[in-house]
One Martini backbone bead per residue (centre of mass of N, CA, C, O) as a GRO file, in nm:
protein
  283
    1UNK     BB    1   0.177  -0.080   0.513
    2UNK     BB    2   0.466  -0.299   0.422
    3UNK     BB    3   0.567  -0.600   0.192
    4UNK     BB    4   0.676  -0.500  -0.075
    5UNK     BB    5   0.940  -0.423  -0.211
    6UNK     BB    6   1.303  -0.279  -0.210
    7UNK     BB    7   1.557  -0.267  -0.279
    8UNK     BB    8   1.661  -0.039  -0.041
    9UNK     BB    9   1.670   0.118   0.225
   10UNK     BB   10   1.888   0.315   0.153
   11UNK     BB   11   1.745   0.402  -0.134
   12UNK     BB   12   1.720   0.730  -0.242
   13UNK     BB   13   1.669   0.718  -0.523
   14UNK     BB   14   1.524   0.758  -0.847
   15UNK     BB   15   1.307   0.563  -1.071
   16UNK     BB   16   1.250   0.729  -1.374
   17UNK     BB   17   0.997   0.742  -1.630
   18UNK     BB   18   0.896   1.045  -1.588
   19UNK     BB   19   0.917   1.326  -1.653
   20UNK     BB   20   0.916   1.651  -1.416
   21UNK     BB   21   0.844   1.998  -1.410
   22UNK     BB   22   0.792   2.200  -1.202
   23UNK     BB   23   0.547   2.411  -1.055
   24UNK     BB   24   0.382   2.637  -0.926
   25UNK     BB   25   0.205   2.691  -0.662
   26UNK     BB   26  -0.134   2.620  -0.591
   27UNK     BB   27  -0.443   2.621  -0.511
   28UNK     BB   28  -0.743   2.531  -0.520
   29UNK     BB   29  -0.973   2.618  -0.628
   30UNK     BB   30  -1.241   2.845  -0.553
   31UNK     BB   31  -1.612   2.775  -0.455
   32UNK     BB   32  -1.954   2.807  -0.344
   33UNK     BB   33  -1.865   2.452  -0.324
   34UNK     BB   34  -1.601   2.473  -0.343
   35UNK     BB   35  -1.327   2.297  -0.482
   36UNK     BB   36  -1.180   2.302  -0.803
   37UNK     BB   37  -1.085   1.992  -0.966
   38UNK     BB   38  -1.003   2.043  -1.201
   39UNK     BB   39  -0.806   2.044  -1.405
   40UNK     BB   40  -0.761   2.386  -1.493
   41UNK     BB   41  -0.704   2.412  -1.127
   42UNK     BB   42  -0.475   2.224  -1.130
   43UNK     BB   43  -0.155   2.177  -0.963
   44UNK     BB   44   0.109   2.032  -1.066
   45UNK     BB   45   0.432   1.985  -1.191
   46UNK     BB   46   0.285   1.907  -1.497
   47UNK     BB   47   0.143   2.038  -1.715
   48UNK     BB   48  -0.123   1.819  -1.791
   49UNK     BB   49   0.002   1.640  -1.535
   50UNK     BB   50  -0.039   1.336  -1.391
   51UNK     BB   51   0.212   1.206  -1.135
   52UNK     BB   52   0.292   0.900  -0.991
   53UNK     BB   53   0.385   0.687  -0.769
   54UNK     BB   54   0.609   0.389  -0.705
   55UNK     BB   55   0.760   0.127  -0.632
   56UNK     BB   56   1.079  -0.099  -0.738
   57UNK     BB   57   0.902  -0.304  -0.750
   58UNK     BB   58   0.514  -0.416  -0.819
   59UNK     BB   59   0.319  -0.631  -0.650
   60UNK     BB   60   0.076  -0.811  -0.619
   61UNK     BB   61  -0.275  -0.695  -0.628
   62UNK     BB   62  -0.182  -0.393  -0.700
   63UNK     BB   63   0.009  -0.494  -0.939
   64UNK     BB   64   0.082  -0.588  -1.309
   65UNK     BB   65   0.361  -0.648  -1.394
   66UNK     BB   66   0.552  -0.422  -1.309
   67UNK     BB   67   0.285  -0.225  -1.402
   68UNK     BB   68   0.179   0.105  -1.362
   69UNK     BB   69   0.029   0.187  -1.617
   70UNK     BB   70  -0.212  -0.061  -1.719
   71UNK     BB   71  -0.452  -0.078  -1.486
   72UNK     BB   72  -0.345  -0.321  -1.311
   73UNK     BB   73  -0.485  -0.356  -1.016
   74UNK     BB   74  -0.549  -0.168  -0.685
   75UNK     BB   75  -0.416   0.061  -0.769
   76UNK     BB   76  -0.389   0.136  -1.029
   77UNK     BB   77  -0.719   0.143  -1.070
   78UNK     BB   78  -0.732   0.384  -0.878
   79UNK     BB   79  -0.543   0.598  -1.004
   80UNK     BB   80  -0.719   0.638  -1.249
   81UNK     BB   81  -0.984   0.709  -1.116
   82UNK     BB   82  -0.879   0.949  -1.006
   83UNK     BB   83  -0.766   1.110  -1.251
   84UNK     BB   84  -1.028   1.086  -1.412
   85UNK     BB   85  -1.187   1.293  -1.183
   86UNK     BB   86  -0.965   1.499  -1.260
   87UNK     BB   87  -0.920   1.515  -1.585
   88UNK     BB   88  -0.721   1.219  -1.644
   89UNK     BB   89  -0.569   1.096  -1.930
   90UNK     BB   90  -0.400   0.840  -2.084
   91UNK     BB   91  -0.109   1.070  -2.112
   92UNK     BB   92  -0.166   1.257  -1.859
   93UNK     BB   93  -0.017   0.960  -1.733
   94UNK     BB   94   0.206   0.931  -1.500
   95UNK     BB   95   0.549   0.796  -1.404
   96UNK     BB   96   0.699   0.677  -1.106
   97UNK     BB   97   0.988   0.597  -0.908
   98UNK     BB   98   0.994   0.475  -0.539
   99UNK     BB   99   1.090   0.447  -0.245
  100UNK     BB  100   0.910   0.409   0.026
  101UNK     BB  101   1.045   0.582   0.221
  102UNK     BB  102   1.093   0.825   0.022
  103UNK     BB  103   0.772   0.885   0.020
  104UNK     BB  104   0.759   0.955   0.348
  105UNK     BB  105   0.961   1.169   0.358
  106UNK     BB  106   1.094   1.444   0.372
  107UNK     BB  107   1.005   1.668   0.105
  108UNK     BB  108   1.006   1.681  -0.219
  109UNK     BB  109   0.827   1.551  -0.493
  110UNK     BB  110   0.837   1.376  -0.796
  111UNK     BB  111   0.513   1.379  -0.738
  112UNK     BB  112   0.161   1.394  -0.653
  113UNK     BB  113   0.091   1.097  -0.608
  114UNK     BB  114   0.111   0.753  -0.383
  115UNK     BB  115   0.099   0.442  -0.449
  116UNK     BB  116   0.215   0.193  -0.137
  117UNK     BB  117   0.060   0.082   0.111
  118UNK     BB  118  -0.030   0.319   0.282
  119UNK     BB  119  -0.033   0.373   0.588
  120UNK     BB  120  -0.219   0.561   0.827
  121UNK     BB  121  -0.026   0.790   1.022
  122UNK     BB  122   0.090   1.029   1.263
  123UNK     BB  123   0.364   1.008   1.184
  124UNK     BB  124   0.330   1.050   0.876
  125UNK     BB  125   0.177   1.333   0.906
  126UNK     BB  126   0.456   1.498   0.943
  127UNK     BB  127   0.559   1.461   0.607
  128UNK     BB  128   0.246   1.393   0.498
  129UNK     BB  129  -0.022   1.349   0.292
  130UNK     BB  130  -0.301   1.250   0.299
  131UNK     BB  131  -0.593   1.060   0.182
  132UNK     BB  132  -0.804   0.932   0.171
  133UNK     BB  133  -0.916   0.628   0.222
  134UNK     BB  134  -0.917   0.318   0.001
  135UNK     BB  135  -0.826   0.062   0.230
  136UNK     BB  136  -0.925  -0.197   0.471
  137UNK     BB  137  -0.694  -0.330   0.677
  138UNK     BB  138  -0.530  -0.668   0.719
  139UNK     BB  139  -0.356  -0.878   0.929
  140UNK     BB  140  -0.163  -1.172   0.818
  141UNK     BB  141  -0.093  -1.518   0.809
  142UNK     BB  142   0.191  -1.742   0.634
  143UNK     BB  143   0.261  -2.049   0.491
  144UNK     BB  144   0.372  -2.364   0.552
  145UNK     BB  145   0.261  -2.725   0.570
  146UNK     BB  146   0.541  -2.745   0.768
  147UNK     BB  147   0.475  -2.618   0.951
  148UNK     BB  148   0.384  -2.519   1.300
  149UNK     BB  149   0.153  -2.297   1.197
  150UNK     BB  150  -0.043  -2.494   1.049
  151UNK     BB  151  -0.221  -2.570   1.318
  152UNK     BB  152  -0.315  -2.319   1.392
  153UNK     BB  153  -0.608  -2.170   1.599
  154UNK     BB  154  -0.470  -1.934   1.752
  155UNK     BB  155  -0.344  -1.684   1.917
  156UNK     BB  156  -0.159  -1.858   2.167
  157UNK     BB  157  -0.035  -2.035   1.900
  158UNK     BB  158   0.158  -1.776   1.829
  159UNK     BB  159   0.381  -1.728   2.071
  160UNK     BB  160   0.608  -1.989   1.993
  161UNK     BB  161   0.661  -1.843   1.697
  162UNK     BB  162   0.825  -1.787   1.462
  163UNK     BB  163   0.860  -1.438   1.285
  164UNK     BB  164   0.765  -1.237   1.044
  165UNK     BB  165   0.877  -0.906   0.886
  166UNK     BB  166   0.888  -0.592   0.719
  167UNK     BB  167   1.102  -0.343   0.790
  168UNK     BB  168   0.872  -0.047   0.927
  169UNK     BB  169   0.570  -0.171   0.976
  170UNK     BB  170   0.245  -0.260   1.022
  171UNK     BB  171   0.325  -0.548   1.060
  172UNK     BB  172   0.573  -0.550   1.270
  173UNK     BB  173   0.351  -0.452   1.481
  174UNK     BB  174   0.156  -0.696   1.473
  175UNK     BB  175   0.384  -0.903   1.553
  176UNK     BB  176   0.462  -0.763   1.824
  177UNK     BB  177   0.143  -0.814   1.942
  178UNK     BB  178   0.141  -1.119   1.981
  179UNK     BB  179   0.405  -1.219   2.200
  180UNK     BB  180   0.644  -1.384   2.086
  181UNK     BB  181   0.920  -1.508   2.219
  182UNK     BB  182   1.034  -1.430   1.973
  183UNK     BB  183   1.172  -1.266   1.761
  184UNK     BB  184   1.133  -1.058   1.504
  185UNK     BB  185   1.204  -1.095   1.189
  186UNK     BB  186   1.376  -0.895   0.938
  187UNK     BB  187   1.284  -0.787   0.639
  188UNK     BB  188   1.370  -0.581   0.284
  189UNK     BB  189   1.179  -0.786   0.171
  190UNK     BB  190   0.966  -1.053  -0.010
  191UNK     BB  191   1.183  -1.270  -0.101
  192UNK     BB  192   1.368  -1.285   0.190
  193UNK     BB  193   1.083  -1.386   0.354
  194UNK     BB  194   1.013  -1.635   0.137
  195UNK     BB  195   1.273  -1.792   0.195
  196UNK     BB  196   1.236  -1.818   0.525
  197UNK     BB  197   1.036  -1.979   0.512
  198UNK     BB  198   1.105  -2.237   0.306
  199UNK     BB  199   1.358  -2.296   0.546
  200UNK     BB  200   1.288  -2.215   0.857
  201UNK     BB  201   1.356  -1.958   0.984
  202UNK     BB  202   1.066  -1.955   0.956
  203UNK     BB  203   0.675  -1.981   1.042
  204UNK     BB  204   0.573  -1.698   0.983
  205UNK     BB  205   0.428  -1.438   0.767
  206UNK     BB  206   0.339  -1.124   0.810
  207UNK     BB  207   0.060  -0.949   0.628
  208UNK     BB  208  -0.136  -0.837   0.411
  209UNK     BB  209  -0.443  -1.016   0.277
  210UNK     BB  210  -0.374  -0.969  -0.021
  211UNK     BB  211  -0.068  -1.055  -0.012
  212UNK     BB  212  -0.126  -1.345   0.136
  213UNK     BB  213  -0.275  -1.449  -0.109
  214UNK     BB  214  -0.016  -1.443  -0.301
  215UNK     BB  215   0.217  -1.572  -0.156
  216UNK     BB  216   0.066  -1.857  -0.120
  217UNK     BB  217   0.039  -1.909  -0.419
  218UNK     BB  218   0.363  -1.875  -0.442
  219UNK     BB  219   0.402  -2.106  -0.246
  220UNK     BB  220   0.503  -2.378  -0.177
  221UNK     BB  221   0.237  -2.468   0.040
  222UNK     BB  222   0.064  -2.265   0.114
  223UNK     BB  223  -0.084  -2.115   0.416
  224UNK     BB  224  -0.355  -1.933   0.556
  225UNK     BB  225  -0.399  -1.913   0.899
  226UNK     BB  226  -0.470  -1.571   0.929
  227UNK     BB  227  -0.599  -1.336   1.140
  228UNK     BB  228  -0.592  -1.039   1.284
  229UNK     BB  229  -0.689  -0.876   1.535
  230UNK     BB  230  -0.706  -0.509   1.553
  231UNK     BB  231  -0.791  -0.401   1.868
  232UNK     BB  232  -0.941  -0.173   1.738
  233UNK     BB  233  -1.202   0.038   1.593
  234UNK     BB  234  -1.002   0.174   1.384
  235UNK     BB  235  -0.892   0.088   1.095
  236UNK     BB  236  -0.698   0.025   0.888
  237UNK     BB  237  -0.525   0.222   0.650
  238UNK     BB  238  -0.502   0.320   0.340
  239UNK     BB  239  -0.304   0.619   0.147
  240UNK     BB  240  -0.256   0.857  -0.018
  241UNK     BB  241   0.070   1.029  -0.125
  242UNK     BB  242   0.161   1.371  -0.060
  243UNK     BB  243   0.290   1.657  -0.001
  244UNK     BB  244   0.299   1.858   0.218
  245UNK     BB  245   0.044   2.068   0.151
  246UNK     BB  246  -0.109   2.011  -0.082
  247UNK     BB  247  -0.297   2.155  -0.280
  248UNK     BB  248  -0.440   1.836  -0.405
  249UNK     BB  249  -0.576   1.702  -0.146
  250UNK     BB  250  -0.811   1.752  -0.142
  251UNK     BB  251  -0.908   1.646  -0.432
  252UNK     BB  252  -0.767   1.358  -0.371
  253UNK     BB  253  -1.002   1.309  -0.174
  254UNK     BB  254  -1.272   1.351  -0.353
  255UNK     BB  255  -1.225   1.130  -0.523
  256UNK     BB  256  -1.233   0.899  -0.335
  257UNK     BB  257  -1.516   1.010  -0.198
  258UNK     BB  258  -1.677   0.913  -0.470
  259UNK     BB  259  -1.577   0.611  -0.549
  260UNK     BB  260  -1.713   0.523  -0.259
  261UNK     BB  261  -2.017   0.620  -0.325
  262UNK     BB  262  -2.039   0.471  -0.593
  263UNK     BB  263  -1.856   0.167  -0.592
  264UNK     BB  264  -1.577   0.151  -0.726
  265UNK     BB  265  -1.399   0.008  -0.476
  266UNK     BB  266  -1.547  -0.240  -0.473
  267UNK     BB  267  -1.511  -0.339  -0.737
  268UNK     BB  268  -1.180  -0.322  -0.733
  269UNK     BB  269  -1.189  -0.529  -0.511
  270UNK     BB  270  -1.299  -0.766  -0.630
  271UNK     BB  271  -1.135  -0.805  -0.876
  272UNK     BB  272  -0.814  -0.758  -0.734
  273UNK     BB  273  -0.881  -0.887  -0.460
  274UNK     BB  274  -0.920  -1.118  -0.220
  275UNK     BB  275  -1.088  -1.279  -0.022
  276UNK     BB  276  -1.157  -1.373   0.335
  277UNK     BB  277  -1.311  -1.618   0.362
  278UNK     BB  278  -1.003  -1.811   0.440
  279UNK     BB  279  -0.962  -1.645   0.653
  280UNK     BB  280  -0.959  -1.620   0.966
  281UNK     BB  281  -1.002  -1.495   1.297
  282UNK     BB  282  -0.780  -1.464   1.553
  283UNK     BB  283  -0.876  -1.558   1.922
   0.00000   0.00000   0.00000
């Protein structure tokens, strides 16, 4: 999924924060129990520094303050936890800014690993690598206290609905899959999205659900409608974002499943996403 800004559909450019100057590529060290993760085996970009990526602006509850450095939110504390475990700290971590549709094309990137709300699509790893999942996705509705939507509690009652999504994502396959007589609204960005809410454009916006519960604070009578059913026995996931072939998705895949294993992700999933206890599932 993608529902949070990005400038441009069409922009290509990249607003880089700290520069960095490819190294040789290597795979990572092996030994008799695996791959060597530590830093000191690790081919990065910049020699001793690990580089992430992520969309400019970059918006709750995944960054806080369009400052994806200060280690606040749920995709940020998950990259220095990640970092942390691959043995890089402090000013190791560096940060670069990239539109999302560019962190996900082919070609070379000028990230290590790039944290944007990426689910795991098959079309998605023909162009890039994923890591491990590390947060398993729900698409909800939002809306305000004055639309139509706001009555609704059931699926057959979205179907009357116009519906928006943000173009390109995984929330507007699932708007597309409520079946709603009305074509879906594409919008380019999360702000003219929430414009066309607020103005009557449209009745509800499908977002994942720690989005929705964003929005919703953000919206003058914001209401969360409810949640969509997955529809497959699979949940959506988030992945971490790397190069094709990077010799490095091993590594940022063992550190992201020992995370999961120790408990860490839980906690920050805790800590900085919305509960889902207010939202309901539409049946």
């Amino acid at each position: 999924m993608r529902i949070t800004s990005m400038s441009s559909l069409v922009a290509a450019g990249l607003i880089v924060l700290a520069g960095c100057a490819p190294a040789d590529e290597k795979p990572a060290a092996t030994g008799s129990s695996g791959p060597q993760c530590d830093k000191a085996s690790l081919s990065t970009l910049s020699a001793g520094t690990f580089t992430f990526g992520t969309d400019q602006p970059a918006y709750p509850p995944w960054f806080v303050d369009d400052a994806p450095a200060n280690g606040k939110g749920y995709e940020s504390a998950v990259a220095y936890a990640v970092a942390d475990k691959l043995g890089y700290k402090g000013d190791a971590v560096t940060w670069v800014r990239v539109p999302f549709n560019a962190a996900i094309a082919p070609g070379p990137k000028t990230f290590d690993a790039n944290l944007n709300e990426f689910s795991i699509t098959d079309e998605r790893r023909q162009a890039v690598d994923f890591s491990s999942p590390y947060y398993d996705v729900t698409q909800a509705l939002v809306t305000v206290k004055s639309s139509p939507a706001a009555a609704v509690k059931t699926l057959a009652g979205l179907k009357s609905l116009k519906l928006g999504a943000q173009v390109g994502t995984t929330s507007y396959t699932a708007a597309q899959a409520v079946g709603a007589s009305a074509p879906i609204a594409v919008y380019n960005n999360n702000d003219d999205a929430k414009a066309a809410l607020t103005n009557g454009q449209i009745d509800a916006l499908v977002l994942d659900l720690p989005t929705a519960f964003e929005v919703e604070s953000e919206l003058t009578d914001g209401l969360i409608v409810g949640q969509l059913p997955t529809g497959t026995d699979k949940p959506e996931q988030f992945g971490i974002v790397l190069d094709k072939g990077s010799p490095l998705t091993i590594c940022v895949s063992k550190a992201v499943d020992e995370l999961a294993a120790d408990g860490t992700l839980a906690k920050l999933q805790q800590q900085w996403l919305a509960e889902a206890g207010a939202a309901p599932v539409l049946k």
